[in-house]
N, C-alpha and C positions, 0 to 999 in steps of 0.2 A: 055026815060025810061031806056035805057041800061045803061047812066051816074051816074042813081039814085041805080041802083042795082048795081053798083061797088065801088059806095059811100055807099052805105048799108053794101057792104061786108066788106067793110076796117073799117068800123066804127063797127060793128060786132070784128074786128079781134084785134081793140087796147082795146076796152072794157076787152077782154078776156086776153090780155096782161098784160094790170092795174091790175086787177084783182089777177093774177098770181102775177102780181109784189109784190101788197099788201101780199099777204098769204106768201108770203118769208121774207119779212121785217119782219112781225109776230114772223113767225117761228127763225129768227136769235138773236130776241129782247126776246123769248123767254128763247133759248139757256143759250143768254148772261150775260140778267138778272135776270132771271130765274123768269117773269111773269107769274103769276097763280101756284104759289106754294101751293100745293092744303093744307097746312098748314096751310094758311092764304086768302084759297078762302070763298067767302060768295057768297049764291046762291042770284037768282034773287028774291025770296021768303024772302030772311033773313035768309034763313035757311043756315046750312054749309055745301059744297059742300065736300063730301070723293071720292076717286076714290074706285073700288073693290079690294078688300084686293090680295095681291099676295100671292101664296101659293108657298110651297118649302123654300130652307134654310132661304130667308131675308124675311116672310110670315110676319111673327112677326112685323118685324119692319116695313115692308111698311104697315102695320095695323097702328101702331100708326100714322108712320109719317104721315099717312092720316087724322091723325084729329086735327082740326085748332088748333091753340094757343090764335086764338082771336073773343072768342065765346061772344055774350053779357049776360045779366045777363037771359034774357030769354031762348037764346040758349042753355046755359047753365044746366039751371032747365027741358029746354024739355029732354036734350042729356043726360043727369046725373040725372035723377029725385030720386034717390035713394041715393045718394051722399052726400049732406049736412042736417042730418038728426045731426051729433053732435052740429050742429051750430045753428039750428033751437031752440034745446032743451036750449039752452045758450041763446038763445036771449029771452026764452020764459019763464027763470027765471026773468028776469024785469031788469030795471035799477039799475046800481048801480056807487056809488064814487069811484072814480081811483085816487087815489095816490101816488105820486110818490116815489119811493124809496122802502127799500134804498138802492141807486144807488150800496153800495158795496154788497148785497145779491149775492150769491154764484152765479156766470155765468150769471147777469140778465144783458140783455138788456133793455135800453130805447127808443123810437124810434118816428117818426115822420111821416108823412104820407101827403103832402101839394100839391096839384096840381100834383097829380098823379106823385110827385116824392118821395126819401125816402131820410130820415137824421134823422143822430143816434146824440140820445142826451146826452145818455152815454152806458158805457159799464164796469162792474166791474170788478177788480182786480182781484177779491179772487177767489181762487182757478180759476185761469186763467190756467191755463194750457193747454199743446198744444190741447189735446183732445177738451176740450171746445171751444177752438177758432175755430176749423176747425168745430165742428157742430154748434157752433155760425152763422159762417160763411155761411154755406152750407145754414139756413136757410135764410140767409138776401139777397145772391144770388136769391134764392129761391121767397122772395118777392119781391126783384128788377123786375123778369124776365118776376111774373105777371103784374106788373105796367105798364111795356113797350109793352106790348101785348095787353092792353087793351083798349076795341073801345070806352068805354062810360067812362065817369068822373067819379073817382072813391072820397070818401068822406073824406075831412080834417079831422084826427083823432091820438092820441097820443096813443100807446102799450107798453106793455112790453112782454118780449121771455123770459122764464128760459127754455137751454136745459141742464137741468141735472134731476136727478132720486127725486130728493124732491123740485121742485119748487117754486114758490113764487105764493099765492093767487093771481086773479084776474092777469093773465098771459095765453098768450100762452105757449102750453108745447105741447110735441111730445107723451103724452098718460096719460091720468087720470086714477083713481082708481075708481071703479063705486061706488064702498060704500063710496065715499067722495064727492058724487054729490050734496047731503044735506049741507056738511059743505062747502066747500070750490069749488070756480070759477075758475077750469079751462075750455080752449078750446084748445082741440086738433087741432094739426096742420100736414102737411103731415112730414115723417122724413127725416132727412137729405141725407139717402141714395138714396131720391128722385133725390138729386143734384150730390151726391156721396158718398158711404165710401169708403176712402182714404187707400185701402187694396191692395195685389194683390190678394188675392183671393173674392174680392166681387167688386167695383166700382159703377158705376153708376147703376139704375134700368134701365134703358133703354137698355144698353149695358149688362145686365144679362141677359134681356129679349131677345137680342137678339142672344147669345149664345144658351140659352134654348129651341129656335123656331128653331138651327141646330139639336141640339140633338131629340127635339120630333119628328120632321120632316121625323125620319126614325123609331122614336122606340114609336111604339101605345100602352097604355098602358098597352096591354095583355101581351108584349111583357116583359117591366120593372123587375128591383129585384124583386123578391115574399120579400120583407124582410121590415122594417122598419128601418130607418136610423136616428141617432143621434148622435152629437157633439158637446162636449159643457165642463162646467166648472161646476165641481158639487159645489163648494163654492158659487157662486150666486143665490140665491133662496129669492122670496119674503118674507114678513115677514108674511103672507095670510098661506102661505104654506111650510115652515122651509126646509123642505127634501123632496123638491116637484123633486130633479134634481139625489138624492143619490138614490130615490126612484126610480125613473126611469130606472138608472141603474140596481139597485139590479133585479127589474120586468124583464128584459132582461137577466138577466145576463147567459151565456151556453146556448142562447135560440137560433135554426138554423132558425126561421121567424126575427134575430135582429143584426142588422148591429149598433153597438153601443158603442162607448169608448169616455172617457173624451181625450179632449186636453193634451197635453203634450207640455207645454211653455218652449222655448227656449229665449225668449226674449219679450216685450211688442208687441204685434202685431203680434208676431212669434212663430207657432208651429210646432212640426213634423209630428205630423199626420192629419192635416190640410187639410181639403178638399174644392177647389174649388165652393162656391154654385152652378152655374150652374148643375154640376154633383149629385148633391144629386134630382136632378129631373130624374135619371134614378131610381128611386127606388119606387116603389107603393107607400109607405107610410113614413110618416116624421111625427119625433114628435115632437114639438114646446113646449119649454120650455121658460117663462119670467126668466127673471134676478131677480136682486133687486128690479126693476119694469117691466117696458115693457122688449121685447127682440125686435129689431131693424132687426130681421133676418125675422121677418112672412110678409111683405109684399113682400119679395124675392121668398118665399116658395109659397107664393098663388100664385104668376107665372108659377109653376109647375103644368101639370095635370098628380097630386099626391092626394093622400088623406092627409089632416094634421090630426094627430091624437095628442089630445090635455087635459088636465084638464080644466074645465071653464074658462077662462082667464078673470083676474082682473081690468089689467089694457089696457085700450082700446086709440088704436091709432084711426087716424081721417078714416079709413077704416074698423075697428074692427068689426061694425055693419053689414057690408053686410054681414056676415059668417051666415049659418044656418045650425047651429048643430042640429044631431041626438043624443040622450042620450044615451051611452052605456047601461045605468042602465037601460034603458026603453024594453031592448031588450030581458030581462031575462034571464040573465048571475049570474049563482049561486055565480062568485068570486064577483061582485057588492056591494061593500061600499056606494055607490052613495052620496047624500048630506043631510047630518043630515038635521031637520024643518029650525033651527034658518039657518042655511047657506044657505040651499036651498028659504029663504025667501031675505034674502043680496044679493045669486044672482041673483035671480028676475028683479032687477034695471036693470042690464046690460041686463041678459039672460031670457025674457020674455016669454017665449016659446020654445020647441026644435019642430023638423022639423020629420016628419015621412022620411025614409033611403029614400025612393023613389024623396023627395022634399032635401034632406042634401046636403050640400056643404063643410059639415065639421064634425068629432066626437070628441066630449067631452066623455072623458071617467073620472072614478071616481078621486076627486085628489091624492090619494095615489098610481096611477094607478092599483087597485087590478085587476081591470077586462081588464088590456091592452093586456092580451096573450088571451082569450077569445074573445077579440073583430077581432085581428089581425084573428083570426083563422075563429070568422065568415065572414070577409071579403073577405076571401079567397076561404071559401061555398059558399061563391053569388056574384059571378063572375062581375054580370050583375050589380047589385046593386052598390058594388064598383066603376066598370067602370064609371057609372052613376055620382056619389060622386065628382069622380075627372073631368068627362067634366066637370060638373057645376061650379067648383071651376074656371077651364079656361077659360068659357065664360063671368063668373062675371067679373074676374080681368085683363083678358087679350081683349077677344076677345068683350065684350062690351067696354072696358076700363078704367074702374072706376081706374085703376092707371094707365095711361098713363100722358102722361105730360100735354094735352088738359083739362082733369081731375083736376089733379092738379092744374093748372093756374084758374080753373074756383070755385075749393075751396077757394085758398087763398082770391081770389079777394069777395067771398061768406064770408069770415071771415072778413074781411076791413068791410064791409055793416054791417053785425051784430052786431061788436064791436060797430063800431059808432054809432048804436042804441041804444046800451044798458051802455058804459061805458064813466062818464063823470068828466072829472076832476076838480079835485079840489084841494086846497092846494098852496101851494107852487113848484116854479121850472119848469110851464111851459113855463116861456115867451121867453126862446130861441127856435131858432130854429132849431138848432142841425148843424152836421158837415155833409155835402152832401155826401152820399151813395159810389158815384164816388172816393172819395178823403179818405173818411174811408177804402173803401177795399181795398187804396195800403198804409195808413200809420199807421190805426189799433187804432187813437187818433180821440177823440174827439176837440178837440182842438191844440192851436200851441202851445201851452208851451213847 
């Protein structure tokens, strides 16, 4: 008996040993290869496994970094159910003939899509310039990044990408005009600031975002500018709205709620009173001006729990939609212009509804801004409401993540699936099969010649 219980105990004690031993092999495999990156963890359910968000300066970023990059199409639709609402409406105009050409159309790309790899099949000349190439670029990064992250076969199919301000029909574009949803097929896609603008004062969104999660970190909104802040170029203004950007200014202009002056260019790229984006998030309020079309600066701003305070915006990128504006006009503000019948029916399309202040994530105010110092000032009487305004705008875009990069990847790869539902070629010039992804993005050719 006494042999058995000392053979008990030692057998007892190398058990405990293995055991030990195992959990450190783990732990060093972990380490080294960094096993269970919760980026790319999937639960036992299917579902994706997040860790709980860390609060304090890198809050932000271990929020996103916590959510996978390789969600399936399901995960996806659970985790983001709000998210691919441009894509839906695209696939749900019908089928249509694709095209090809012509290849020299201002910035277009042509592109290929084969066993979950990507190869360009051309890329035009005209008006190449550096600008174009780098947001060219940003976005084929961009789909390469989904491809390689994704768990399920995604579907053989041929696209086109125009990123400039007047695109090419039946194309990806980084934001459509809502009153041209009847005539012409676009689909918005995320923009390239998803990958980076190549700025020093803007760069990646991730890396804004996570800038902007040191700043909020100490400064709560009650705390922020009382003021509204704007910067910008008063010569770019849609053709919607002519002096949608002069007018902006003049509305502010000697006004102590308005933090507000045009750029002054020293050079392409280069101004002197240039402000940092991250830092326009110490300000309540931000006013969002489109260019010639989009403006490339509002999915930076929705980062900010700030208020956007904005004219109904026309042209809608592939996150445009989650916004839910309150109407200035609806508020009973004596200076309110609001939206003539015929206008207020054109934006309809887009802007289906406004949002009572209590449910807003965003204010539209009139486009001429008539009622923009009436609105600031009631914001400023309802403290509470405000505050309100700008959590909601944080939880949509940050703290749920509807632009985090998980987000993203789960778009683009939601855009593959619906194209190839809806868009089928025909014609001439598809039967190569273009210059491999890899090889394009260090020689910038289609070919050896």
């Amino acid at each position: 008996m006494g042999l058995y219980r000392k053979r008990s105990f030692f057998l007892r004690v190398a058990y405990l040993e293995g055991l030990f031993a195992a959990i450190g092999v783990f732990v060093v495999f972990k380490y080294i290869f960094g096993i269970g990156d919760s980026r790319f963890a999937i639960g036992t359910t299917g579902d994706p496994v997040y860790p709980m968000p860390m609060r304090g300066q890198t809050g932000a970023r271990k929020l996103w970094g916590g959510r996978s990059l390789m969600l399936t199409e399901k995960q996806c639709r659970k985790e983001y159910p709000l998210l691919f609402q441009p894509i839906d409406e695209s696939v749900a105009r019908g089928e249509f003939d694709f095209h090809r050409g012509p290849d020299e159309y201002a910035a277009l790309v042509t592109a290929r899509i084969k066993d979950n790899r990507l190869y360009i099949i051309s890329n035009s000349n005209t008006t190449n310039n550096n600008v174009n190439v780098m947001h060219r670029s940003a976005a084929l990064h961009q789909i390469h990044k989904s491809l390689i992250t994704a768990l399920e076969p995604l579907p053989d199919t041929v696209f086109a990408f125009t990123p400039v301000d007047y695109p090419k029909n039946n194309s990806w574009v980084y934001a459509k005009w809502y009153d041209h949803t009847d005539l012409l097929n676009y689909w918005p896609v995320p923009h390239f600031g998803h990958w980076s603008w190549p700025t020093s004062y803007v760069g990646p969104l991730t890396e804004a975002l996570a800038t902007i999660s040191e700043i909020e970190a100490t400064l709560p909104f009650d705390n922020k500018i009382d003021q509204l802040f704007w910067r910008g170029t008063s010569s770019f203004n849609p053709l919607q709205n002519r002096n949608l950007r002069s007018n902006l200014i003049a509305a502010a202009a000697n006004k102590e709620w308005a933090d507000i002056g045009e750029l002054k260019w020293t050079a392409i790229e280069k101004a002197r009173n240039v402000v940092q984006i991250p830092e326009i998030c110490r300000y309540k309020y931000i006013a969002y001006t489109e260019g010639i079309s989009y403006s490339g600066r509002l999915p930076f701003h929705m980062l900010c729990e700030s208020i956007i305070i904005t004219p109904p915006i026309n042209y809608l990128l592939h996150s445009t939609h989650l916004m839910k504006p309150v109407y200035a006009w609806t508020l009973g503000f004596a200076s309110s212009t609001g939206m003539g019948d015929f206008a207020m029916k054109r934006m309809q399309k887009a802007w289906p509804r406004g949002y009572p202040p209590e449910q807003a994530n965003a204010v539209f105010v009139s486009p001429d801004w008539s009622d923009l110092e009436e609105t600031v000032m009631w914001l400023r009487a309802n403290p509470k409401i405000a505050r309100g305004i700008a959590r909601r705008q944080k939880e949509m875009y940050v703290e749920r993540g509807y632009l985090s990069e998980s987000a993203e990847m789960c778009y683009w790869r939601e855009t593959i699936r619906g194209w190839n539902k809806s868009a089928f070629p025909v014609g001439d010039g598809w039967n190569e099969l273009g210059m491999p992804w890899e090889t394009f993005s260090l020689t910038g050719k289609t070919d050896w010649a």
